[in-house]
C-alpha positions as CSV (number, residue, x, y, z in Angstrom):
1,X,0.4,42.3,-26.8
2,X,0.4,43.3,-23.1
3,X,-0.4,40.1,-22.3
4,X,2.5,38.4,-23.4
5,X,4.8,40.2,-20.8
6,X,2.5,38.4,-18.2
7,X,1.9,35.1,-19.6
8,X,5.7,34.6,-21.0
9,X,6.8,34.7,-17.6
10,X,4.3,32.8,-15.8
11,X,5.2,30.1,-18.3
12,X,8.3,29.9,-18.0
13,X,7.8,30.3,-14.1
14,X,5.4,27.0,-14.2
15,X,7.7,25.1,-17.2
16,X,10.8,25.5,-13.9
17,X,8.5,24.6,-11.2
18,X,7.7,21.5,-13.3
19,X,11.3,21.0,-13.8
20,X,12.0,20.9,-10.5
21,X,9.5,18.7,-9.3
22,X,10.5,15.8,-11.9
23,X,14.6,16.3,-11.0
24,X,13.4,16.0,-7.3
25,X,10.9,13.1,-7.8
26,X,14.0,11.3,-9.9
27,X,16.6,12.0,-7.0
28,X,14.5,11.2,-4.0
29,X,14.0,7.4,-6.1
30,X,10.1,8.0,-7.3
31,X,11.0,6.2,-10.4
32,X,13.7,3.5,-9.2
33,X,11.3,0.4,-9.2
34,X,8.2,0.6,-11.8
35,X,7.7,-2.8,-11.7
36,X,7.3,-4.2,-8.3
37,X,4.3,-2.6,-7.4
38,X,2.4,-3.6,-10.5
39,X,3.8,-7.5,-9.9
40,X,2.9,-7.7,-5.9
41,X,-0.6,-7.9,-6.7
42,X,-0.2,-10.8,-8.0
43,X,0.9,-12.9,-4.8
44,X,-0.9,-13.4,-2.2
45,X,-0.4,-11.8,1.1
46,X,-0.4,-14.9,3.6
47,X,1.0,-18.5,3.0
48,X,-2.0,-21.1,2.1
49,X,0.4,-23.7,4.0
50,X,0.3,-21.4,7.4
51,X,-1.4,-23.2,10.1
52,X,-3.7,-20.4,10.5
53,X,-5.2,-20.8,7.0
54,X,-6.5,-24.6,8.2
55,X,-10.0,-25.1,9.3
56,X,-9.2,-26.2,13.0
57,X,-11.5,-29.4,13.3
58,X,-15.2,-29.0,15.3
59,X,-15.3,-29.6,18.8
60,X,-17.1,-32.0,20.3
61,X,-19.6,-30.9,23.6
62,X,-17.8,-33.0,25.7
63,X,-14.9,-30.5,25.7
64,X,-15.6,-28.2,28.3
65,X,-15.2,-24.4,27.4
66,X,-12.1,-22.9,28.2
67,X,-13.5,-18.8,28.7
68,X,-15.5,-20.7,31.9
69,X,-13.8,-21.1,34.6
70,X,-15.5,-22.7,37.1
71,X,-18.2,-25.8,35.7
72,X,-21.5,-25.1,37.2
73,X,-23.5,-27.3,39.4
């Protein structure tokens, strides 16, 4: 019996606590869009169409490389 003065409390104490944390969670807008998450995954991130999505085409050898330079002789 002793131990229901403790636990009672502490119960209540953690049921409040809980409370608390739900009212804040609804107030600070945790719960204002369930959906939108859980439907973004379904699109993808970059536009196929982008340029940078295209294969640029090979170069040839002829083209000379534009990080040298100077040609060499």
């Amino acid at each position: 019996m002793p131990a229901l003065y403790v636990m009672i409390p502490a119960a209540l104490l953690l049921v409040g606590v809980a409370v608390y944390i739900f009212f804040w969670a609804v107030d600070s807008g945790q719960y204002d869009d369930l959906e939108g998450p859980a439907h973004s995954i379904l699109f993808d991130d970059q536009d196929p169409r982008h340029q940078a999505a295209v294969k640029p085409e090979a170069t040839t050898p002829e083209q000379p490389d534009d990080k040298d330079p100077a040609p060499r002789a």
